[in-house]
C-alpha positions in Angstrom: -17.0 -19.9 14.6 -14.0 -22.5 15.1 -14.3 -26.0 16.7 -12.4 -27.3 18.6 -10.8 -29.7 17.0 -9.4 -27.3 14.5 -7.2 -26.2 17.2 -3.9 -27.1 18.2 -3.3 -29.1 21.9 -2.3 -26.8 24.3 0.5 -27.6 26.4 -0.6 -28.0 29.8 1.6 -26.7 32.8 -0.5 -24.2 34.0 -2.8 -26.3 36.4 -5.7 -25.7 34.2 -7.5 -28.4 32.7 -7.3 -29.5 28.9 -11.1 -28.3 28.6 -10.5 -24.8 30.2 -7.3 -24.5 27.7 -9.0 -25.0 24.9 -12.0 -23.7 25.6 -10.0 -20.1 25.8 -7.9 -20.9 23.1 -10.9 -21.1 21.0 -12.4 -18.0 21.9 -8.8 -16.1 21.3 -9.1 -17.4 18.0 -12.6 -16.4 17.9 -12.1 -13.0 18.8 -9.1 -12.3 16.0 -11.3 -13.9 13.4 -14.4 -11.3 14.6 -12.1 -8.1 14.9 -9.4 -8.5 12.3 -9.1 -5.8 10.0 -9.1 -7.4 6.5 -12.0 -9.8 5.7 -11.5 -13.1 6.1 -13.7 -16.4 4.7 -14.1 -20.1 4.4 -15.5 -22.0 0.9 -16.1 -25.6 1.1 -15.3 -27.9 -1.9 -18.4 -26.8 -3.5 -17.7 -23.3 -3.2 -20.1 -22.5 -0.4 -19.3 -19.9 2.5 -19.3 -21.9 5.4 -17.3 -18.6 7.8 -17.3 -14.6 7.0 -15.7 -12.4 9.6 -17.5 -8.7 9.7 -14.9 -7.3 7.8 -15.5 -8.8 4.6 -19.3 -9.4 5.1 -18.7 -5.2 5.3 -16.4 -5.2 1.8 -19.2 -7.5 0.2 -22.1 -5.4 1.3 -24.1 -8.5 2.3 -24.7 -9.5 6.0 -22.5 -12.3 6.8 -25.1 -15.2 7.9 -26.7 -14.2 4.7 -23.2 -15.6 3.1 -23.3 -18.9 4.7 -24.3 -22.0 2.6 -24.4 -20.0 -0.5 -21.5 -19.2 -3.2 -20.0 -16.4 -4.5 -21.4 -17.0 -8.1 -24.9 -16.5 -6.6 -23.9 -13.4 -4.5 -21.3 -11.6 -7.2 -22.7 -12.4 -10.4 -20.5 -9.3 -11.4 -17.2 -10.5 -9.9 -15.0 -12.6 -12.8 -16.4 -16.2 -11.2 -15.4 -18.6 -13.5 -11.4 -17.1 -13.3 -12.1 -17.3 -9.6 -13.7 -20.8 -9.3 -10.7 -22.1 -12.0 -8.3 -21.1 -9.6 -10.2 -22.3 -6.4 -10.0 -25.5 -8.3 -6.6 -26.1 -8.8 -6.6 -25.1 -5.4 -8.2 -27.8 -3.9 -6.1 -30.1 -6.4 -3.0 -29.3 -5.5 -3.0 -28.0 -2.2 -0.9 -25.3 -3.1 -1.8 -21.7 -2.0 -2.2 -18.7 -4.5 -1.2 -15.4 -2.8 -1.4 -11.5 -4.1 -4.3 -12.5 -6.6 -5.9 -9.2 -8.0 -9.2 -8.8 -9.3 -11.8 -6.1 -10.1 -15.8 -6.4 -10.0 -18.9 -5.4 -8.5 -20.5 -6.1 -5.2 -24.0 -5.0 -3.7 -22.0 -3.0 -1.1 -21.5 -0.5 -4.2 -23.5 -0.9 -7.0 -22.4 -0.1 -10.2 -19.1 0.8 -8.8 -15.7 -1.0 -10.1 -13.5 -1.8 -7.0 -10.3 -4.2 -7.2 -9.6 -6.6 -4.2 -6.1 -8.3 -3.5 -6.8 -11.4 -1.9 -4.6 -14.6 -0.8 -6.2 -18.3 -1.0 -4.4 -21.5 1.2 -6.1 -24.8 1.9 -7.9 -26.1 4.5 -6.4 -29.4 6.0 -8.4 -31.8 8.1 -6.9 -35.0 9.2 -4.7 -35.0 6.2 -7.3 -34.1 3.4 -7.9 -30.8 2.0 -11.8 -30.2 3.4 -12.1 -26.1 1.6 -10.6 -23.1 1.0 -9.8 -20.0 3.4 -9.1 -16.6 2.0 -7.9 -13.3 3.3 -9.3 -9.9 1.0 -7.9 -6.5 1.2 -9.7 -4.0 -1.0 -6.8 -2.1 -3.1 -9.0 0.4 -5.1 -8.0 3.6 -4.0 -4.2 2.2 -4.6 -4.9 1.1 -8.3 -7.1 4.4 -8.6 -3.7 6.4 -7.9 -1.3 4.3 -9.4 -3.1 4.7 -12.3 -3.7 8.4 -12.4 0.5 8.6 -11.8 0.9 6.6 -15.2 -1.8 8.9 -16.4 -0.3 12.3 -15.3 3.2 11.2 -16.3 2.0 10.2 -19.7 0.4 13.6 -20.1 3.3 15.4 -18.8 5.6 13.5 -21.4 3.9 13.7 -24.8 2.4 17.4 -24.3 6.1 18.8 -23.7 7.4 17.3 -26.2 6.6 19.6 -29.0 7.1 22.7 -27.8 10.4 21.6 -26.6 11.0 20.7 -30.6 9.8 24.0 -31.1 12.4 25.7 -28.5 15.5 23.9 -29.2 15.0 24.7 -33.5 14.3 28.1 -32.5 17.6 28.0 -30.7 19.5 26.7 -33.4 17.9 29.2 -35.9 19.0 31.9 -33.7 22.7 30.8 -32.9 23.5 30.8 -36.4 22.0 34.4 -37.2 25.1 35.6 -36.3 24.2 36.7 -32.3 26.1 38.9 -29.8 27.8 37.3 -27.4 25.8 38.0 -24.7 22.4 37.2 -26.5 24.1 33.4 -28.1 25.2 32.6 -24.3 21.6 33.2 -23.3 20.1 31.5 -25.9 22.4 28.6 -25.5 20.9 28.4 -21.6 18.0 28.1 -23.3 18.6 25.6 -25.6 20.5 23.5 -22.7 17.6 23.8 -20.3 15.1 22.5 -23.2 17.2 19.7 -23.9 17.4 18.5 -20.7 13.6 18.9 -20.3 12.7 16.9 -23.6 15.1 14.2 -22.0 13.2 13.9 -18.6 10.0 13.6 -21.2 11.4 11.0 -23.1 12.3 9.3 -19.7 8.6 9.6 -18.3 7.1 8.1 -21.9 9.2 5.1 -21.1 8.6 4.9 -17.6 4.7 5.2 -18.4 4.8 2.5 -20.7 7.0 -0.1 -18.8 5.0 0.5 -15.5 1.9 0.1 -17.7 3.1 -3.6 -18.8 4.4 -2.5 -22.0 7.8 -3.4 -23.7 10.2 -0.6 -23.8 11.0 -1.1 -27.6 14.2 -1.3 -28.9 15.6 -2.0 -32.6 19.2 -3.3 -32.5 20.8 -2.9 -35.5 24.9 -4.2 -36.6 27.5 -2.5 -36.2 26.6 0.0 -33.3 29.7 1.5 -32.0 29.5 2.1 -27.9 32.6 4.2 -28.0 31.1 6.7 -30.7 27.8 6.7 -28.7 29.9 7.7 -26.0 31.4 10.7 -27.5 28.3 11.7 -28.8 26.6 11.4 -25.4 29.7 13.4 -23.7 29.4 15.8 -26.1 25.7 16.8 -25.3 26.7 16.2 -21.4 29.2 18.9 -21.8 26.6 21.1 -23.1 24.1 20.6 -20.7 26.9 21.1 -17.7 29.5 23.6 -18.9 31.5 22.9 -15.7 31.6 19.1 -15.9 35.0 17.5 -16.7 35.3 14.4 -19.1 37.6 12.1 -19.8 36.9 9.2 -22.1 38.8 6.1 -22.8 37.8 3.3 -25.6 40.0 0.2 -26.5 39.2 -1.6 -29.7 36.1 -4.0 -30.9 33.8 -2.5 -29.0 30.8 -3.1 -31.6 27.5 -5.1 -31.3 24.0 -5.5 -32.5 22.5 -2.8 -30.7 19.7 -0.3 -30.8 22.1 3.3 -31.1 18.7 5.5 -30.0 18.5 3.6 -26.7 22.3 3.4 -26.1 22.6 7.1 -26.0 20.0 7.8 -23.8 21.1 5.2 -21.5 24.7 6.6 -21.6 23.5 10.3 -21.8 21.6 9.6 -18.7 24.5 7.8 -16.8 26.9 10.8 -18.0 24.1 13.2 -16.4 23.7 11.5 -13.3 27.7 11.5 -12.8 28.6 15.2 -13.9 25.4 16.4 -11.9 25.9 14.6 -8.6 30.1 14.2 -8.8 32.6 16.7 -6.8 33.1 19.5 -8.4 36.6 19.7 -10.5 36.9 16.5 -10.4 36.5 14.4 -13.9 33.7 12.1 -15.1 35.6 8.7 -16.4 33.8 7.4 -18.9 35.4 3.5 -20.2 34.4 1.5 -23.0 36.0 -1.6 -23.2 35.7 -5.3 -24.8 35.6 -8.2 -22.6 35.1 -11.6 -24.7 31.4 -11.5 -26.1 30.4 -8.8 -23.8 31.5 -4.8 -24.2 31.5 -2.9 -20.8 31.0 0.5 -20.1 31.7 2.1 -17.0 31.1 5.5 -15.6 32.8 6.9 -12.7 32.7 9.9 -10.4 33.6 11.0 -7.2 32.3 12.7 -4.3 29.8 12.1 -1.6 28.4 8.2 -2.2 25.0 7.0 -2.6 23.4 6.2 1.3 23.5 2.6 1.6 20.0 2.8 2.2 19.4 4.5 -0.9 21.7 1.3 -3.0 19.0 -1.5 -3.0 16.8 0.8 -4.6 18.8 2.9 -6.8 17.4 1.5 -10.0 13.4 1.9 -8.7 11.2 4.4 -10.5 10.2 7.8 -9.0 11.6 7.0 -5.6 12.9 10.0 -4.0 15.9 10.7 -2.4 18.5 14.1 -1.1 21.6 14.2 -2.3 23.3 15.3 1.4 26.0 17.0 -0.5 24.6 18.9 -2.9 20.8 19.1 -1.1 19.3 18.1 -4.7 16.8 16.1 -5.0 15.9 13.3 -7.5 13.5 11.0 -8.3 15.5 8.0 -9.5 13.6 8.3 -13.2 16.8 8.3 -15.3 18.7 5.2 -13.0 15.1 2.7 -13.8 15.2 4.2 -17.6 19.1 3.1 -17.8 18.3 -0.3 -16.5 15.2 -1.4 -18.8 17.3 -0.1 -21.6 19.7 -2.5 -20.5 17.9 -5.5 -19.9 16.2 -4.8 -23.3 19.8 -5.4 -24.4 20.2 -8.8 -22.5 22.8 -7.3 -20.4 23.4 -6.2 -16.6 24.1 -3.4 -14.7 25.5 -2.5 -11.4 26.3 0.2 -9.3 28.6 0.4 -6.4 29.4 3.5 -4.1 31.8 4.2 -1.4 33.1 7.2 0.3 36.5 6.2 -0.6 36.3 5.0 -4.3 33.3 7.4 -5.0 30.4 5.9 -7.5 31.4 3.7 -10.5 28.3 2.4 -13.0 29.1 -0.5 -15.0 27.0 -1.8 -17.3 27.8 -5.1 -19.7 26.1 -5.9 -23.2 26.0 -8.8 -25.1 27.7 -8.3 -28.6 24.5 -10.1 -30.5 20.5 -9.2 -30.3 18.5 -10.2 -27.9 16.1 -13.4 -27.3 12.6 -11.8 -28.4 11.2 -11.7 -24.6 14.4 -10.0 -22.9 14.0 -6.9 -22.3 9.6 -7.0 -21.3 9.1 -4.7 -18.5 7.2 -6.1 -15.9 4.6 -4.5 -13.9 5.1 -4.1 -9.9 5.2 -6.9 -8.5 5.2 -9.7 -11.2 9.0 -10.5 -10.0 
């Protein structure tokens, strides 16, 4: 499968002679190319399979000598050739490799079936001149199949609750201002708390559905948004959803910009949450609004246990779960990737840092004006 020029000299020190050396180093190589779990292949300039390992003459469904001096376009009519042979070219053109490259088709080793493949390409070199193309092919099917019935179960989950929730939380108003005992209004205010928070984790997994899908997450700035009113607003509704949870707020002046106000309050709503839920109890949730030359900062504060350092890195990554080892709740990290698309959508930054001794601070910055039009694209995994 390999000659034996395509190997590097050994280094001889061994008392073996240079024939033996290579000789053993070519079978090695041999036997990793024959028992390596992902399918692996050769293409010469024109495209012709010139080596197939079992694995991928297995994920092609072809035997592999039945590969060899033939190309993929006359094996795979239904794989996306021409994308594939475009690429292969600028391949062989530039030298450079192309890696992670994800495709869907059908092969005869299921017919009629559409399976997705995540292969890498890289040159071959032969006394300085590129003489083919190598590949390595995993199939990722089963992975897309359940990343895409997570966008498709979240999706569900977020649009079917959201009326019923509507219907709940009017009810709740209707009743509180029928003039209720005081018993009855606090239960029907537990109610109306509990639905509110529920149409908010909806909201949040419409969003997440549609940025994980390659969408945009949609936001209109408008002039003249006020973060410090948003913030009062948002504290307002945070003290309603946790009776317990102490607030203090703090805004200095000019703290205006071209914003979208929907988008800012469930991005602070969500940081207020996050802090009164997970902060010691009795002690305050500092909220800060503040100007800083073209930017306005927020920041939001509370104390308690910190986030693991482990857990930092990813605090801002989508339904990743995590304990809280104070309070033993768990989370799946929903509202955290919500607060940061809102505020890249904004053409600003956030940060988080957490330490036992200075407890968690959030700090988010905006930009005073709108955004380019491309800021704020969610990207899919892996697109960088």
């Amino acid at each position: 499968m390999y000659a034996p020029e395509s190997v590097p000299s050994p280094a001889l020190g061994d008392g073996r002679g240079a024939a033996e050396v290579v000789l053993e180093s070519h079978f090695l190589l041999r036997a990793v190319f024959e028992e390596a779990p992902v399918g692996i292949g050769m293409l010469d300039p024109g495209f012709r399979f010139v080596r197939v390992n079992p694995k991928l003459a297995a994920l092609n469904g072809i035997p592999a000598e039945a590969h060899l001096g033939r190309t993929p376009r006359e094996l795979f009519p239904a794989l996306p050739i021409d994308d594939l042979e475009a690429i292969w070219r600028r391949l062989l053109d530039t030298g450079k490799p192309v890696l992670g490259y994800e495709f869907c088709g059908e092969t005869p080793a299921a017919p009629g079936k559409t399976r997705w493949w995540r292969e890498d390409w890289f040159p071959v070199v032969a006394h300085e001149r590129v003489v083919g193309l190598a590949f390595v092919v995993v199939e990722v099917t089963e992975e897309k199949r359940a990343g895409e019935l997570q966008r498709l179960l979240v999706g569900i989950v977020g649009h079917d609750l959201r009326n019923p929730l509507a219907v709940i939380t009017t009810s709740a108003r209707l009743l509180l201002a029928g003039g209720l005992g005081a018993r009855e209004a606090g239960a029907v205010r537990r109610i109306d708390r509990a639905a509110r928070r529920i149409a908010a984790l909806a909201r949040d997994l419409l969003d997440y559905t549609c940025m994980r899908g390659g969408g945009s997450l949609g936001v209109i700035p408008r002039p003249g948004a006020d973060l410090s009113r948003i913030v009062e607003a948002a504290a307002e509704e945070t003290r309603v959803a946790y009776p317990g949870a102490v607030l203090e707020l703090s805004a200095g002046p000019d703290v205006q910009g071209e914003w979208d106000e929907d988008r800012l309050a469930q991005l602070v709503g969500n940081l207020l949450s996050n802090a009164a839920k997970y902060g010691a109890p009795g002690e305050p949730v500092v909220a800060r609004v503040y100007a800083d030359g073209r930017e306005v900062v927020l920041e939001v504060h509370n104390g308690g246990a910190p986030i693991p350092v482990d857990r930092l890195p990813r605090v801002f990554d989508g339904l990743s779960q995590w304990t809280d080892e104070r309070t033993r709740q768990g989370g799946v990290g929903l509202g955290l990737f919500i607060c940061r698309e809102i505020v890249r959508a904004h053409g600003g930054t956030i940060e988080i840092a957490s330490t036992e001794a200075d407890g968690t601070t959030v700090r988010v910055r905006l930009p005073r004006g709108a955004p380019e039009p491309d800021v704020g694209l969610a990207r899919p995994p892996g697109a960088g």
